[in-house]
C-alpha positions, 0 to 999 in steps of 0.5 A: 629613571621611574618605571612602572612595577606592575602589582604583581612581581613580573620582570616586566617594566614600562618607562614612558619617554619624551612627554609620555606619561603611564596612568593607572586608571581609577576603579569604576563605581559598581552601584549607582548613588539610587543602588542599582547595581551596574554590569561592566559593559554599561560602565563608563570608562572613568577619566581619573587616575594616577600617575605611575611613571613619566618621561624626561619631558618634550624635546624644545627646538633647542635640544632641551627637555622640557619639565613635566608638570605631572609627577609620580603620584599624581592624581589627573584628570584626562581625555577620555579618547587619548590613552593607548591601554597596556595590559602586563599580566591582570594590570592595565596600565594607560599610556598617554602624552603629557598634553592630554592630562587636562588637570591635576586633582588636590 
């Protein structure tokens, strides 16, 4: 079972499960490609991240578990109205079901 370690040395652990997946968001670029430097507040929330930890799959009509497509350390491509934002201490952390990745980036 992979779970999430938050950066700093906290005993608090975050295991999605079913289909869900926990996603670190990328950092926001503080200058634009002219140099204007931008406020936090006009930055866009970017849709890229990495996968940190994943459930054991969606539960089939069978009582299977479906595989994941996604793995631990992944980096994705996802909607930007999907993920549930945790906060554990300074980390923010994205929960999200498998569903609303829409691409893994090579």
């Amino acid at each position: 079972m992979a779970a999430v370690a938050t950066k700093k040395k906290t005993k608090v652990l975050l295991q999605p499960i079913g289909d869900k997946v926990v996603v670190e968001r990328e950092e926001t670029k503080e200058k634009t490609a002219g140099g204007i430097y931008l406020p936090d507040n006009a930055k866009d929330k970017p849709t890229r991240g990495t996968i940190m930890a994943v459930g054991t799959g969606r539960l089939l009509d069978d009582g299977k578990r479906g595989p994941m497509q996604v793995k631990v350390g992944d980096r994705v491509l996802f909607t930007s109205y999907a993920p549930e934002v945790i906060e554990i201490g300074d980390d923010e952390y994205l929960l999200m079901s498998e569903s609303d990745i829409l691409a893994v980036i090579e």
